[in-house]
C-alpha positions in Angstrom: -13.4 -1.9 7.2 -11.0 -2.4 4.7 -8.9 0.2 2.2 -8.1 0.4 -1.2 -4.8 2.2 -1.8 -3.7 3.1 -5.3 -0.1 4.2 -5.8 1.6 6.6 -7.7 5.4 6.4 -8.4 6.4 9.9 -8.6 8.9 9.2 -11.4 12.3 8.7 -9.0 14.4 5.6 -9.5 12.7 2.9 -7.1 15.8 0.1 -8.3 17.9 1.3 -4.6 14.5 0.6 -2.6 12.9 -2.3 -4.2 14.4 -5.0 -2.3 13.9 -3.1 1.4 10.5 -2.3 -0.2 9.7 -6.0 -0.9 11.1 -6.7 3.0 8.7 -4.3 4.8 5.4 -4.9 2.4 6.1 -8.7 3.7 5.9 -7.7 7.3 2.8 -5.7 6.8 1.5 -8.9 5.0 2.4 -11.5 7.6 1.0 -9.2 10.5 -2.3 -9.3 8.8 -2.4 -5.8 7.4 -2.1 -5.9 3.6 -4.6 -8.7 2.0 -3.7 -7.7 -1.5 -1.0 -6.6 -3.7 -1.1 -5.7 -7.2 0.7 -3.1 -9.7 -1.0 -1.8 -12.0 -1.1 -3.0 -15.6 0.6 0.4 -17.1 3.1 0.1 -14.4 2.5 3.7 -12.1 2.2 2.4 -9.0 1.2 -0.5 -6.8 -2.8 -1.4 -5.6 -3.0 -2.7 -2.1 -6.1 -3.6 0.1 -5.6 -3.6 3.5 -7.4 -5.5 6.3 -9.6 -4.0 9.5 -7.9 -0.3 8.8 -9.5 2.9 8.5 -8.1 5.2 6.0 -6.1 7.3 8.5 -4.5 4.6 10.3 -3.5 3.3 7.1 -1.6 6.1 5.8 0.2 5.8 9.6 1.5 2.6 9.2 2.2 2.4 5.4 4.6 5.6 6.2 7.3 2.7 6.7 7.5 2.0 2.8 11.0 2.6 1.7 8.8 3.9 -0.9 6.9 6.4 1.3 9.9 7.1 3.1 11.8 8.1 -0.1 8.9 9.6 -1.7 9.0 7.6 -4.6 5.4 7.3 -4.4 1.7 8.9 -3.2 -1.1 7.3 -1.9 -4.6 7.6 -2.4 -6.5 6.0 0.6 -10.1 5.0 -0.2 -12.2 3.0 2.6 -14.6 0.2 1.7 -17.7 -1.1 3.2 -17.8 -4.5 3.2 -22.3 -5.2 1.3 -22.0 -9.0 2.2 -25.1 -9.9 3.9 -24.3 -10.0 7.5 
């Protein structure tokens, strides 16, 4: 399964945390976790999709943002199904 997760920036000034940010969102890229990362056009908040995670499990590990851990920004979690033909 995979999870789309759309981002919110709550408004606080991210500029302290966007280096550590960029830092821990590489880890969770190079162990396999995030596939994707985008921000959204108008600038609110980041888009990621995550690999082989359930929705709940994902809100777990993405708790190690700077981000998250600052509350700078929310999280909506939304698992996918993948409709390829098997």
């Amino acid at each position: 399964m995979k999870v789309l997760v759309i981002g919110h920036l709550t408004g606080k000034d991210i500029r302290p945390h966007l280096e550590a940010e960029g830092r821990r969102v590489a880890e969770l890229r190079a162990e396999g976790l995030v596939r994707e990362v985008f921000l959204k056009a108008d600038r609110t908040g980041p888009i990621l999709l995550l690999n082989d995670i359930g929705a709940e499990e994902a809100r777990h590990r993405l708790a190690s943002l700077p981000f998250v851990e600052h509350e700078l920004v929310t999280f909506d979690y939304i698992e996918l199904n993948d409709t390829s033909p098997a």
